[in-house]
C-alpha positions in Angstrom: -28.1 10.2 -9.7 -30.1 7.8 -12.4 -30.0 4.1 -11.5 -27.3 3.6 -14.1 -24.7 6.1 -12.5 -24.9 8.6 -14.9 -25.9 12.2 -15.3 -27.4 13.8 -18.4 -26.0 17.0 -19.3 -27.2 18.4 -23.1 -28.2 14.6 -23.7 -24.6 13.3 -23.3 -24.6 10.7 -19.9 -21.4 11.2 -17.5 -20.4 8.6 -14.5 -20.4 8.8 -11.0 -19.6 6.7 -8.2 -22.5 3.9 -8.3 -22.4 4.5 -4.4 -24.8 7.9 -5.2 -27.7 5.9 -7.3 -30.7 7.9 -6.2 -29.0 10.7 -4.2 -29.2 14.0 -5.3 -26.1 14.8 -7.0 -25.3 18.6 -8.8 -23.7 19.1 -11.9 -21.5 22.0 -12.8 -19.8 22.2 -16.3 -18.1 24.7 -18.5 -17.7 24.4 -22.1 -14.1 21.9 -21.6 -15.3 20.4 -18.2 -18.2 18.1 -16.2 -18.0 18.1 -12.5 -20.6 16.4 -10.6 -21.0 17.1 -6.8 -22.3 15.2 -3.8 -22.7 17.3 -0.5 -20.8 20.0 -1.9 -17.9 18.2 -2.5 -16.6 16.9 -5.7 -16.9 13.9 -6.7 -16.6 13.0 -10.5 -14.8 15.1 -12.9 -15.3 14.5 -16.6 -14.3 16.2 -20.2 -17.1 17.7 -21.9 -18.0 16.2 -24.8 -21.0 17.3 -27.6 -21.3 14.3 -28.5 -25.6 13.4 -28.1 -26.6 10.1 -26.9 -22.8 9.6 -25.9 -21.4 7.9 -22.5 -18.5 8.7 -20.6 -17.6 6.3 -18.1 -14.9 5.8 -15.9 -13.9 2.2 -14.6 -13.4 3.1 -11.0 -17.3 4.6 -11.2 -18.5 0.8 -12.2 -19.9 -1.3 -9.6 -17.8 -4.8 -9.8 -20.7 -6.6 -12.2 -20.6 -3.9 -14.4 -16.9 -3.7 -14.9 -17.0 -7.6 -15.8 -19.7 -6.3 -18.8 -16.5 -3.6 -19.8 -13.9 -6.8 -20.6 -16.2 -8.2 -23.0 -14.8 -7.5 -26.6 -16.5 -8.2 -29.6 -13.8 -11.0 -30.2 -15.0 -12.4 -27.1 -18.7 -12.3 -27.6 -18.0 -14.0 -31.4 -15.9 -16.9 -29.6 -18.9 -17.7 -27.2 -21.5 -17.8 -30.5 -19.2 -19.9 -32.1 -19.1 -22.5 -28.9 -22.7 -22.7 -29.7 -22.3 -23.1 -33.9 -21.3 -21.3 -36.3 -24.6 -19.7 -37.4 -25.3 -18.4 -33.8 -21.5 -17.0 -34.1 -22.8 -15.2 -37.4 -25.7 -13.9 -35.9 -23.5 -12.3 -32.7 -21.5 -10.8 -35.2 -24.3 -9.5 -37.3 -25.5 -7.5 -33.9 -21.4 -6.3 -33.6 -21.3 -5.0 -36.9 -24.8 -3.4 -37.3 -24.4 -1.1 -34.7 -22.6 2.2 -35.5 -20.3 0.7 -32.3 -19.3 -2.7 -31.5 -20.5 -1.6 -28.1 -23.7 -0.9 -28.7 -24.5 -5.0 -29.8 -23.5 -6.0 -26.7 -26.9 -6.2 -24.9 -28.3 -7.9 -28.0 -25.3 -10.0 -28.4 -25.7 -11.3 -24.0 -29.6 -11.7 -24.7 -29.2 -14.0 -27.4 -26.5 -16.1 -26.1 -28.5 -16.2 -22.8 -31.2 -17.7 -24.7 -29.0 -21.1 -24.8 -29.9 -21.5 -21.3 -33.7 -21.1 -22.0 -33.8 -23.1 -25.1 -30.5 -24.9 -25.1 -27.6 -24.9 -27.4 -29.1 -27.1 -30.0 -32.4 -25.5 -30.3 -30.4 -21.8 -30.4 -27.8 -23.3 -32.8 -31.0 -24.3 -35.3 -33.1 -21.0 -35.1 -29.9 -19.1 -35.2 -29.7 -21.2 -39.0 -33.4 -20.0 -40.2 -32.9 -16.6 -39.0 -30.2 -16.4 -41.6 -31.6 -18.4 -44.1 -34.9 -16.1 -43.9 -32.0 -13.3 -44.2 -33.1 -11.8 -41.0 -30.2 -12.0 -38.4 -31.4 -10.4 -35.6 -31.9 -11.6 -31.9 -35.7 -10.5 -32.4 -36.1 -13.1 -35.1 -33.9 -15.9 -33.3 -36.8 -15.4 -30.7 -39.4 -15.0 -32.7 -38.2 -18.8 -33.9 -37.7 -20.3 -30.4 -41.1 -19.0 -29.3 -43.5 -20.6 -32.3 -41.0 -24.2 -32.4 -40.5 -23.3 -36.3 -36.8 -24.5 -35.6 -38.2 -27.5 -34.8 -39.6 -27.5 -38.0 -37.7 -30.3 -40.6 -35.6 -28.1 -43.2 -38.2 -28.8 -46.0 -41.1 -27.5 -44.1 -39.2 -24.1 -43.5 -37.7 -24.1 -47.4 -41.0 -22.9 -48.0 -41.0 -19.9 -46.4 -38.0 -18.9 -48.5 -39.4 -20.1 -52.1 -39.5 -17.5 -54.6 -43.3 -16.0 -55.2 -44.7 -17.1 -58.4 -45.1 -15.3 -61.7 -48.1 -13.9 -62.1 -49.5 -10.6 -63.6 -51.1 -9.4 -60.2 -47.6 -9.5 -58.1 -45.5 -6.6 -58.9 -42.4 -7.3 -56.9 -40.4 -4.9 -55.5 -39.2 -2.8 -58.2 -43.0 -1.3 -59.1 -42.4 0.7 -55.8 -39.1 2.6 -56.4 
């Protein structure tokens, strides 16, 4: 079984007890059901599901750090950016809503806030403000800030960056390429 307790059948990932990582652990399915076996002896049993790129977990499969990661909502992860400020809060729920799933942000949403720990609140708080103001609220950016100080920047310094170009017969601007 893959290190994240999960077996790949058709490219959708089913659980299994966390207990088998790196055993050797069958699969048998039909076209409603996923079983996986250890030994002989079942020991996950799953709906199938077409659905590529897809998990199906069960809770009882989760080791106990894992199943802390499943209470997190999306409400949750908002109310922790906004402890921080509310531009960090707008970035978290920037990750939340560009994901086809809330879920799916989560990673991005726990790496970003983790980086209040690294940088501190303050720091994340003002690159979290740029990010948006450069209309670029991702946590790649917010890093991208931290790492070269710009948040450290004063606000006029980083204006700059956002100025409109200026007119001139040489710039074509977006719309000559559509």
């Amino acid at each position: 079984m893959a290190f994240d307790y999960h077996i790949d059948i058709d490219r959708h990932f089913y659980s299994g007890p966390h207990a088998l990582v790196g055993y050797a652990v069958w699969a048998r399915f039909t076209a409603a059901t996923v079983e996986a076996l250890y030994r002989g002896k079942r020991v996950a049993t799953h709906a199938r599901s077409y659905q590529r790129g897809a998990y199906t977990t069960l809770p009882e499969h989760m080791p106990n750090s894992h199943r802390a990661h499943a209470e997190w909502s999306p409400k949750r992860l908002i109310q922790w950016g906004a402890s921080i400020g509310p531009h960090t809060a707008a970035i978290v729920e920037h990750q939340l809503r560009s994901k086809p799933h809330p879920e799916q942000g989560y990673r991005a949403c726990l790496g970003l806030l983790a980086l209040a720990r690294e940088y501190g609140e303050s720091r994340l708080e003002s690159a979290s403000a740029l990010a948006l103001r450069l209309a670029s609220p991702t946590r790649k950016s917010v890093i991208s800030i931290l790492k070269s100080g710009r948040d450290l920047l004063p606000a006029s310094a980083t204006d700059a960056l956002t100025q409109e170009l200026p007119t001139h017969s040489n710039v074509r601007g977006p719309g000559y390429y559509h």
